[in-house]
N, C-alpha and C positions, 0 to 999 in steps of 0.2 A: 354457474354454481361453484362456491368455493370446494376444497378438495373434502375442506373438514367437514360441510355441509354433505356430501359423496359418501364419506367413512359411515355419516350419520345416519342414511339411507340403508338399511339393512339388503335392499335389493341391488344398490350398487353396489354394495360392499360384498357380496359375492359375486355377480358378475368381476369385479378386479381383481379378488380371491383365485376363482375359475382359471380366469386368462392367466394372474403369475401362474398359479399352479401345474395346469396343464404345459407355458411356456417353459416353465423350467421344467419339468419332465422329459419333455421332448430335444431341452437342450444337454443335459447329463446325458440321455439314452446315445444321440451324436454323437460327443463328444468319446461314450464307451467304444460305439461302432470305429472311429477315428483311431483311438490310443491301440483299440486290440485287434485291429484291421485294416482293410480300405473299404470307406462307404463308398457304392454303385455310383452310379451318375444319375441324376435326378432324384438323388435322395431326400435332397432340402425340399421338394414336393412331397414323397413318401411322408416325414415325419408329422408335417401340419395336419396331413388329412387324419393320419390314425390318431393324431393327439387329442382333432374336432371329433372323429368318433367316440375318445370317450368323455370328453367334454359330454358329448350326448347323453350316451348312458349317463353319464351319473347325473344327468336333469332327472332319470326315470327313476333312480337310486333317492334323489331327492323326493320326490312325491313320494316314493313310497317309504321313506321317514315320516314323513310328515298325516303320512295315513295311520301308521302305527305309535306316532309319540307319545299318546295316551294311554299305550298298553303296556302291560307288566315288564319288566327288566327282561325276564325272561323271554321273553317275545320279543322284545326289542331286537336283544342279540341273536335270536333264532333273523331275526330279518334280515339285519346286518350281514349276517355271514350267510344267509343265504342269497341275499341282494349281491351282495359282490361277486359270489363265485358264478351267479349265472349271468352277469352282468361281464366277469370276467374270458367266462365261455362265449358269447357272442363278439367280445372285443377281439379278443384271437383269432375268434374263426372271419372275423372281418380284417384282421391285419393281411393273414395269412392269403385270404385270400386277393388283396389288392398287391400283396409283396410278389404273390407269383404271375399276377397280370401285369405288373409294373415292369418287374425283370425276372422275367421267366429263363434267362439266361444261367443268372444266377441259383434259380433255385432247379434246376435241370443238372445245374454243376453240383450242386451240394447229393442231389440223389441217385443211386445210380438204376434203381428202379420206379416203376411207380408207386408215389407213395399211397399209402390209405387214407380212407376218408378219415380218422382219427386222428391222423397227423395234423388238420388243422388246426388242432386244440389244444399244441406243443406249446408249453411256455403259458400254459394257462394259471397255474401255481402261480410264477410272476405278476402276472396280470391281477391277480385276486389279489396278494398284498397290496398293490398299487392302489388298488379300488378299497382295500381295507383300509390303508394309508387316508385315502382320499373319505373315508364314513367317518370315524377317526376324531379327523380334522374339522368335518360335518358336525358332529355330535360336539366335539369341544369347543369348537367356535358359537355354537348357537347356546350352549349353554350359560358361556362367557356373558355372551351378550344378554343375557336372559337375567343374570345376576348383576350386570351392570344397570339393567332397569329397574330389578327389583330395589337395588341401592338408592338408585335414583327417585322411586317412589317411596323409600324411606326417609331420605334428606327432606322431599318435598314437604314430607307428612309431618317432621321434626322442626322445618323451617315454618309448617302454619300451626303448630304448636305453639312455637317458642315466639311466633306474632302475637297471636290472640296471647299468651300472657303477657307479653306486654303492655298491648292494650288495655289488659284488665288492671294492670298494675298502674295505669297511667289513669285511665276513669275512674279507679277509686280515691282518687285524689281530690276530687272535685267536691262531694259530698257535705264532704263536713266545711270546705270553705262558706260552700253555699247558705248550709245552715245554717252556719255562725253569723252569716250578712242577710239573710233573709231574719233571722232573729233583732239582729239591730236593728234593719229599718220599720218590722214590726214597732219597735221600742219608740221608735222615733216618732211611726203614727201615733201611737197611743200618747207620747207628749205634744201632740199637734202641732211635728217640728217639720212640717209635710215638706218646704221646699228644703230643709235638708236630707230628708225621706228621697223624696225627687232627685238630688244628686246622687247619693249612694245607687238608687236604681238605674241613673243613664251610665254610672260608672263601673258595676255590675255586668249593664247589659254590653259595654266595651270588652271587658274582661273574660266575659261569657265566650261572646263571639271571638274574641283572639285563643281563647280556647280552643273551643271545636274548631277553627276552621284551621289547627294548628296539625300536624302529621304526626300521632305518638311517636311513628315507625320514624322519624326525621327528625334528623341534630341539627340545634339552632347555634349561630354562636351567641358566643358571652354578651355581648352586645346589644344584640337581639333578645338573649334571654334576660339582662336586665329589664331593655325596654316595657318586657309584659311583669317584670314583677311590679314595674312602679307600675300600670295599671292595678294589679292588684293591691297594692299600698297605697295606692289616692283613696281606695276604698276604706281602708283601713282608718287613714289619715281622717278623713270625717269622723270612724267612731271615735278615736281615743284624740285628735288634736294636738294639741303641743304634749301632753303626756308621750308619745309616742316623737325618737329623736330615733332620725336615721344616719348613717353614715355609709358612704357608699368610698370602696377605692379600687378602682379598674385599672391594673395596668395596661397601658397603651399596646405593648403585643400579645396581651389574653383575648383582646375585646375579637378578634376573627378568629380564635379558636373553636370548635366545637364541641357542644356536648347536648346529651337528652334534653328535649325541649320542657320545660316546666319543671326543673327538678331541685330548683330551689326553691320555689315557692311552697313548699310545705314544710321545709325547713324556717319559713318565715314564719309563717303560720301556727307554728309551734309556738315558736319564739313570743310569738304575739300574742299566745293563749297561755303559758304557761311565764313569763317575765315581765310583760308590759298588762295584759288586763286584770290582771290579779295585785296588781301594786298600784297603790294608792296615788301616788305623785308619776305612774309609770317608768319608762325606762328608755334603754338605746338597742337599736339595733345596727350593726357593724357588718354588709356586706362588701366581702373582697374574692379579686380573682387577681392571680401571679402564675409567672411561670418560673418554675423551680426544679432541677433535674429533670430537665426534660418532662416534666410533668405538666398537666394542667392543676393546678391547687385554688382551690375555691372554699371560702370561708364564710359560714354564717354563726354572728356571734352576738351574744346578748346582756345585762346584769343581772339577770333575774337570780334567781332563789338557785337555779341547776339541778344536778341531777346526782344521786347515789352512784358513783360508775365504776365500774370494775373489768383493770383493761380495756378503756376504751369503748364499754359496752354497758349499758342499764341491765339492772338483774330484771326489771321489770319489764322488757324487752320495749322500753320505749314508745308505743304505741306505734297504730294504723301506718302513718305517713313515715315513719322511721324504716320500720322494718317493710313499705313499699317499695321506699328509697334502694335500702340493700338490695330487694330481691332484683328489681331492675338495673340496678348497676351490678349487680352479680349474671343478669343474663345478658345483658351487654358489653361486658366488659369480660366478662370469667374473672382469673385473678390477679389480670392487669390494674384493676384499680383496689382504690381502698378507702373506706368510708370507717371513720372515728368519732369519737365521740370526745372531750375533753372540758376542764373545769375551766372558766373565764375568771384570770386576777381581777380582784380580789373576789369576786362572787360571780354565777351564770354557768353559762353552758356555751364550750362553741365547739361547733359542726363542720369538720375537715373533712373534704373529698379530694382525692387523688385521681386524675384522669392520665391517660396516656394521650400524648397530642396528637391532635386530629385538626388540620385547618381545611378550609373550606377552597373549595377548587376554583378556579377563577375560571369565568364565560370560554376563555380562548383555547382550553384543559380538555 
């Protein structure tokens, strides 16, 4: 087991607690007996055993936290200080009495009568802080960790949040594709244009499937993300035909960059409803990707008619797939990227996205 796996363990993580703790206790107490005295002979026996005895106790200081953590402050600290001081009494009167069976030499030297039975329970004051010390550190540790969970179920709870938005922001993207091509190939039936009905469906049902089986939660690159727009543009290509002129320019070090999978295609799709099928003779569409100050810069760009824009923004907030777009490269990105909006010379609309580079890790990574 790693060490960091040990830390994560809450029960190893006090047993190691324990052992520093009581270890270094036992080694300061020596080191006093040393600087302000001479320690007996066989005292490095002495020190382990009384350090294991309160090791012990405060196993029994432990339960009996844990019996009371649900009770009032009050209570609590009524337990605490009563937990340690008679926890503190029985360590003493256990030192005390292994120190005069040990070296009775010694403690015959320090008295010059005998002493009283009360005398065991000299240095009992000390002992309680030690044992206050050690609740303390109990109570603060377990707290810690308590709030490290809680954090930890708040991240979890914020990270399947900010999932399912994305998903929801990546599925409502489909809809209206859908519509629009289940719409034409209706059209097509009703012209009894069945085997090009039949095409638009097998190519549909491609696009479909590259779809779903695509990971919203997964960045494809440029590359890639071309590859599915022209699946979606073969479909296109049947409705509109030569009215519909594409222009594609990929630079050679964007194509293994990455970004959100499908995130152009409703910028096309725009393009395609609001430039190309509303004009008579149709139009062009212009996709490119570049890499430009260290950015990823991706362009969809069109002739059509455009937009009223102000700053870079529709007052009319652009519709469904626009303001998808944003909301998704705003929870992906925060505000490392930037998505504009701007007029295409002499007429049109084209759609600039600014990503921050992200390339894709190779097999051997």
């Amino acid at each position: 087991m790693q060490i960091q796996d040990l830390l994560q363990d809450k029960r190893y993580l006090f047993w190691i607690l324990q052992l520093a703790g009581w270890s270094g206790w036992g080694m300061s107490y020596y080191l006093g007996v040393v600087v302000w005295g001479q320690a007996p002979p066989n005292y490095g026996w002495y020190l382990p055993l009384v350090s294991l005895i309160g090791m012990i106790l405060t196993l029994g200081l432990r339960a009996l936290y844990r019996h009371t953590w649900n009770l009032g402050l009050l209570r609590q600290i009524s337990a605490i200080l009563a937990g340690s001081y008679l926890a503190a009494l029985v360590w003493m009167a256990c030192r005390s009495s292994i120190f005069g069976n040990m070296f009775p030499e010694v403690r015959k030297a320090s008295s010059k009568i005998d002493l009283p039975w009360y005398s065991y329970f000299e240095g009992t004051i000390s002992a309680f802080w030690v044992l206050l010390v050690w609740s303390a550190l109990y109570f603060g540790i377990k707290y810690y960790l308590l709030m490290q969970e809680e954090k930890q179920r708040s991240l979890k709870a914020l990270s399947m949040a900010h999932e399912a938005q994305l998903k929801m922001l990546r599925y409502q993207l489909n809809p209206h594709f859908l519509f629009n091509t289940l719409n034409a190939i209706s059209t097509l039936i009703l012209d009894h244009n069945t085997s090009l009905a039949n095409t638009m469906v097998s190519r549909l049902s491609r696009f479909l499937r590259h779809s779903l089986d695509s990971d919203p939660m997964q960045k494809v690159t440029v590359e890639e993300e071309v590859d599915a727009l022209k699946l979606y543009l073969d479909i296109e290509k049947v409705r509109f035909e030569e009215r519909l002129q594409l222009h594609f320019n990929i630079e050679e070090q964007a194509k293994k960059l990455l970004l959100p999978s499908l995130l152009l295609q409703p910028l096309v799709e725009n393009s395609i409803k609001y430039a190309i099928a509303n004009a008579l003779h149709g139009g062009s569409i212009a996709i490119s990707a570049a890499v430009e100050a260290e950015e990823l810069v991706l362009t969809v760009a069109d002739d059509g008619p455009g937009l009223d824009l102000r700053n870079g923004r529709s007052p009319k907030g652009g519709g469904v797939g626009l303001m998808n777009i944003r909301e998704r490269l705003r929870e992906l990105y925060g505000n490392r990227q930037s998505f504009r909006l701007t007029a295409t010379e002499p007429h049109g609309l084209t759609t600039t996205i600014r990503l921050p580079l992200e390339r894709e890790e190779s097999p051997s990574q």
